[in-house]
Phi, psi and omega in degrees: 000138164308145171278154151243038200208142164299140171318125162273152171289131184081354178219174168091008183321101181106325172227049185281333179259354149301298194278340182275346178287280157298009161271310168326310188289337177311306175220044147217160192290138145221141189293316202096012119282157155309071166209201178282331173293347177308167159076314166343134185281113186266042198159104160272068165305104173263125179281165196273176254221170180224219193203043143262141182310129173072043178221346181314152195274014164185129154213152177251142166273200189235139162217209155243203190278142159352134170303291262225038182353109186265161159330132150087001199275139196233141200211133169225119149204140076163079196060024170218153160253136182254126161264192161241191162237207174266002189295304014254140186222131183258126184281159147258148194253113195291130200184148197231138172327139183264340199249356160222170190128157154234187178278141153105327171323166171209132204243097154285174171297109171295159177272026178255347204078355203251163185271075184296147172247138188231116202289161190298136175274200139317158172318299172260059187233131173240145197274149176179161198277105161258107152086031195057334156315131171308114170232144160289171189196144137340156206247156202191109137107112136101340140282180192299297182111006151310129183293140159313322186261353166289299189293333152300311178285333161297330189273332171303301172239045151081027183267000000 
């Protein structure tokens, strides 16, 4: 079986460039020449994270963004994370608070990019546009002024 372990001090007496050679290779790449592609990681294992403050299994700090957006390139700053595609086009990665909200909010693009929540509306409110913006509104103009489950129970009994 491959080791999975760093050479121990004081032991491992003869084979400390086997086992430190196979523990390096589990995820990083080598051609077996001399060149620039070495070392890179071709495989990444993130172990999961513990639930103290500095234990998360990845965190980015915020600089800034690239001059220039490269292909595959992952970037954070100042509360937003961005990718890249191959276009290369830099994405904003889109995300709504996890501990608030209800069913039926609805979160559009804000004029910053960022994602506004427009709270869930009434029952008979229908979405629709103030000022180019998303609003709930009253239902207006060429209906019943009927609920969907009112024009079913009338259709029900012959109405």
């Amino acid at each position: 079986m491959v080791q999975q372990r760093l050479p121990a001090v004081n032991g491992d007496d003869g084979a400390w460039g086997d086992i430190l050679n196979q523990f390096l290779s589990k995820e990083h790449y080598n051609t077996g020449a001399d060149n620039a592609a070495n070392g890179g990681h071709k495989t990444i294992t993130v172990q999961a994270g513990a639930n103290g403050a500095g234990t998360a299994p990845l965190k980015f700090t915020s600089g800034s963004l690239m001059t220039t957006p490269e292909a595959g390139a992952v970037e954070f700053l100042t509360d937003k994370l961005y990718y890249t595609t191959t276009a290369p086009t830099r994405m904003t990665v889109a995300a709504y608070p996890a501990s608030t909200g209800a069913t039926g909010d609805v979160y559009y693009r804000s004029s910053t990019g960022g994602l506004t929540v427009l709270p869930v509306g009434s029952d008979t409110y229908v979405l629709t546009l103030a000022s180019g913006l998303p609003t709930w509104a009253p239902a207006a103009g060429g209906g019943s002024g009927l609920t969907q489950a009112q024009i079913l129970a009338r259709q029900s009994i012959g109405f």
